[in-house]
N, C-alpha and C positions, 0 to 999 in steps of 0.2 A: 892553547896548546893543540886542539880540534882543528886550527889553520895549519898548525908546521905538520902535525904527526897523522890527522884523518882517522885519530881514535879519538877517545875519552864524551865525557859529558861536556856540553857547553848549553846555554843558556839560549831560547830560543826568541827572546826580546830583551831590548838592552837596561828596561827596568824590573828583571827580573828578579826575586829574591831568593837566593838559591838555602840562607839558611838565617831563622831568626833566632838565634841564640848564639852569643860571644862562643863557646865550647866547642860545639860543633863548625863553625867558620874557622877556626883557630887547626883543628883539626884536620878540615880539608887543604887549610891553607899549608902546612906542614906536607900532606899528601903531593899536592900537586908541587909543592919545589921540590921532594926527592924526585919526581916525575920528571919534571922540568932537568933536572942534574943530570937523568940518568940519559933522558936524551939526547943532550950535548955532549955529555963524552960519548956517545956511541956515533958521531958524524963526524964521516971522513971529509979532510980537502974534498975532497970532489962534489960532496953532500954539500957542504956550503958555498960553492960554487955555483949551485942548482937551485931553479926555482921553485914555488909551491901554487899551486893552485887551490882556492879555496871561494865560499859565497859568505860574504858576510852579510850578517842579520839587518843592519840598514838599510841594506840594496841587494836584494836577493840574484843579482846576476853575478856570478864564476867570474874572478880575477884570476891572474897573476903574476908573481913578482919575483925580486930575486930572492932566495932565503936571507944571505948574510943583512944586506938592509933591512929586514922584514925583524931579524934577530935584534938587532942595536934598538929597532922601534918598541920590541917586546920589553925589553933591559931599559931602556928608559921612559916608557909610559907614565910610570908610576909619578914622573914629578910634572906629569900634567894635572893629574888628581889631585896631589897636594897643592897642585897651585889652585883648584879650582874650592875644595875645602877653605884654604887661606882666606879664597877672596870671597863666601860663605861668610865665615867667621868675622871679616872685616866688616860687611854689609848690616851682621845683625850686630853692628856693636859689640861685642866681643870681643877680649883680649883673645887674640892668635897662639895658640901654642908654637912652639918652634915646630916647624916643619920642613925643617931641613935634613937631609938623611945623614951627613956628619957629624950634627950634633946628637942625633938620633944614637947614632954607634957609640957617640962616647957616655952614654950613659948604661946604667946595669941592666933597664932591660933590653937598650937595644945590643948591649954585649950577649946580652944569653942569646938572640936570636940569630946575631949573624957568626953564631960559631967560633 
């Protein structure tokens, strides 16, 4: 969110571990999608129209891009992760949990969490 908005906390290397206890991650993570919500409703057509400039922690040299692409990549990130978890899981022998996010929602707790 420190790329679209140029506030909050972000991580200053990408194995950083921001919190070692289930509780407290569970809590931030709550924190930053009201965060997340509130700043999407508050951007106009025009705002999304517009690009953002930001330096990510990889390559410390100033991009930038348009927002709305920048937004779809934010919104669907997550099922790079799970794909790379998956393929984790698959490596050490392990049965795979579903990690699909529709089966996810159709169960109780991912009903409580997607509202």
């Amino acid at each position: 969110m420190r790329r679209f908005t140029g506030t909050g906390d972000a991580p200053n290397r990408l194995d950083a571990v921001l919190h070692g206890d289930l509780a407290p991650l569970a809590e931030a993570r709550r924190a930053e999608d009201e965060r997340i919500i509130a700043w999407v409703e508050s951007l106009s057509e025009e705002d999304l129209q517009g690009t953002i400039t930001y330096t990510p922690v990889s390559n410390p040299t100033p991009v930038s891009q348009k927002l709305s692409p920048a937004m779809a990549h934010l919104f669907n990130h997550q099922t790079h992760h799970r794909g790379q978890c998956h393929m984790i899981l698959t490596a050490l022998g392990r049965p795979s949990l579903s990690l699909d996010l529709a089966f996810f929602q159709r169960t109780p707790e991912g009903r409580k969490h997607a509202g």
